[in-house]
C-alpha positions in Angstrom: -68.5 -16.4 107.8 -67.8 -18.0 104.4 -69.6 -21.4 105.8 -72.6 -19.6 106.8 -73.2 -17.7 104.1 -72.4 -21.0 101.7 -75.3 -22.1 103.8 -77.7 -19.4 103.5 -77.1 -20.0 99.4 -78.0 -23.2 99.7 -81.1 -22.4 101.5 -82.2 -19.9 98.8 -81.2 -22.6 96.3 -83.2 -25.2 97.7 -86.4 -22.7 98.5 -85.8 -21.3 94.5 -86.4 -25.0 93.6 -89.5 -25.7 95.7 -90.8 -22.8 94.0 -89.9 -23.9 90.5 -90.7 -27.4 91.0 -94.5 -26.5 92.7 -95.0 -23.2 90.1 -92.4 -24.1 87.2 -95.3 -25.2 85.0 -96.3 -21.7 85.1 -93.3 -20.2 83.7 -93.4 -23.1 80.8 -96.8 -21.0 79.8 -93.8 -18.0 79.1 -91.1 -20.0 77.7 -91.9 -23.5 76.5 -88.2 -24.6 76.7 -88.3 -24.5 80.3 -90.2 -28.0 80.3 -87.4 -29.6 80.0 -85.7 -28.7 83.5 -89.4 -28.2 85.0 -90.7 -31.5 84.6 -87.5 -33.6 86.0 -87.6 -30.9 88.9 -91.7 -31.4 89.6 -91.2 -35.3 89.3 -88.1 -35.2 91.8 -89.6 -32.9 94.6 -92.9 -34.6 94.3 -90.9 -37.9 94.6 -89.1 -36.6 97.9 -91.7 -35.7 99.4 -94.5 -38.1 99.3 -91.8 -40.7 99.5 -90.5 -39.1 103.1 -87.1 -38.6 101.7 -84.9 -36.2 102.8 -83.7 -34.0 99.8 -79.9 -34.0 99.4 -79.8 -29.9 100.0 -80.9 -30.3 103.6 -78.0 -31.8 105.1 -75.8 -29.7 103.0 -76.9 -26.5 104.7 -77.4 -28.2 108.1 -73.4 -29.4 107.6 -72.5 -25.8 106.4 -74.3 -24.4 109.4 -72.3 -27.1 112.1 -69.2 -25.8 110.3 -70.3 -22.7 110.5 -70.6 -22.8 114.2 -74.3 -22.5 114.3 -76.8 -25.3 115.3 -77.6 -27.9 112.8 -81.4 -28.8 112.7 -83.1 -32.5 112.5 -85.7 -33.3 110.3 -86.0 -31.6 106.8 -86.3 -28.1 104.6 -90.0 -28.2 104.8 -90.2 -29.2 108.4 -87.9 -26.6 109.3 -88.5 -23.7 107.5 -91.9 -24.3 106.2 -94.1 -26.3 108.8 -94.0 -23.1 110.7 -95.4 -20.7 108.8 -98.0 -23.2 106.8 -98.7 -26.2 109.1 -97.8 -25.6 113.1 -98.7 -28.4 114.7 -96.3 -30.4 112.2 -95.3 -32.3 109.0 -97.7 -35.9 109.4 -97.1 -38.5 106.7 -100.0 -38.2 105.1 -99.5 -34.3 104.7 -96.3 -35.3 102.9 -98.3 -37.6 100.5 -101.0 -34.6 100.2 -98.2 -32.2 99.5 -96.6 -34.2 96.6 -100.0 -35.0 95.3 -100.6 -31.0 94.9 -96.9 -30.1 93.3 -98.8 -32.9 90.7 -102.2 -31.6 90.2 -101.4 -28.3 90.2 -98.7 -29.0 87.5 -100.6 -31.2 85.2 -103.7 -28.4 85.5 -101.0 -25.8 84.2 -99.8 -28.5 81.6 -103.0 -29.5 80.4 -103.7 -25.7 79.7 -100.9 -25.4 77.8 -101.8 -28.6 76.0 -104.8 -27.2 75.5 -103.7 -23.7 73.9 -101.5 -26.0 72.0 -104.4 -27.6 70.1 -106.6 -24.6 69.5 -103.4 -23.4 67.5 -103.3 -26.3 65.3 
C-alpha cells in the first residue's frame, strides 16, 4: 500500500512539473520570483524531451509500482500517460522535438510579455 501510493505521489509530482515547466512562465506574470525555479524547470523538460531522455521520475514510479506489486510500464511519463489522451497512434521522434520546441516558444511568448510590461514601466 505504502509503495503504491509513494508511486501515485510521484506521478502527481512529475505531472505538477510538466505543468509548471510548459505553463510556469505564466505564473512568473503573478509572482516574478518564480523565475528562478521556472526557467531551470522549462530548460530541463524541454531538454528531456527533445533530447529522447527518459526523465529520472519515470522509473521511480515504474520501480515503486514493481514493488508495489503492480505492473511496471516501458517507455516514458508522456508515452504512458499522455500519448493516450493527446497523440494515439504514439510518441514519433520528431513529435518529441515539436513538443520541446512548444514548452520553448510558448515560454519565451509569456517572457517576452513580461519583458515587455517591464519596459513600459520604466
Amino acid at each position: 500500500m505504502i509503495w503504491r501510493l509513494a508511486a501515485d505521489a510521484v506521478l502527481l509530482l512529475h505531472g505538477l512539473f510538466i505543468l509548471f515547466a510548459v505553463f510556469g512562465g505564466l505564473l512568473v506574470l503573478w509572482r516574478r520570483w518564480l523565475v528562478w525555479l521556472h526557467l531551470p524547470a522549462m530548460a530541463w523538460a524541454a531538454l528531456v524531451v527533445t533530447m529522447g531522455w527518459v526523465c529520472p521520475l519515470t522509473p521511480l514510479e515504474v520501480q515503486l509500482r514493481q514493488t508495489a506489486g503492480d505492473a511496471g510500464y516501458s517507455g516514458g511519463f508522456i508515452e504512458h500517460y499522455l500519448v493516450l489522451l493527446i497523440y494515439p497512434p504514439g510518441l514519433t521522434r520528431q513529435l518529441q522535438i515539436l513538443l520541446g520546441v512548444a514548452v520553448l516558444v510558448i515560454n519565451l511568448l509569456v517572457y517576452g510579455l513580461l519583458l515587455r510590461r517591464r519596459q513600459r514601466r520604466h
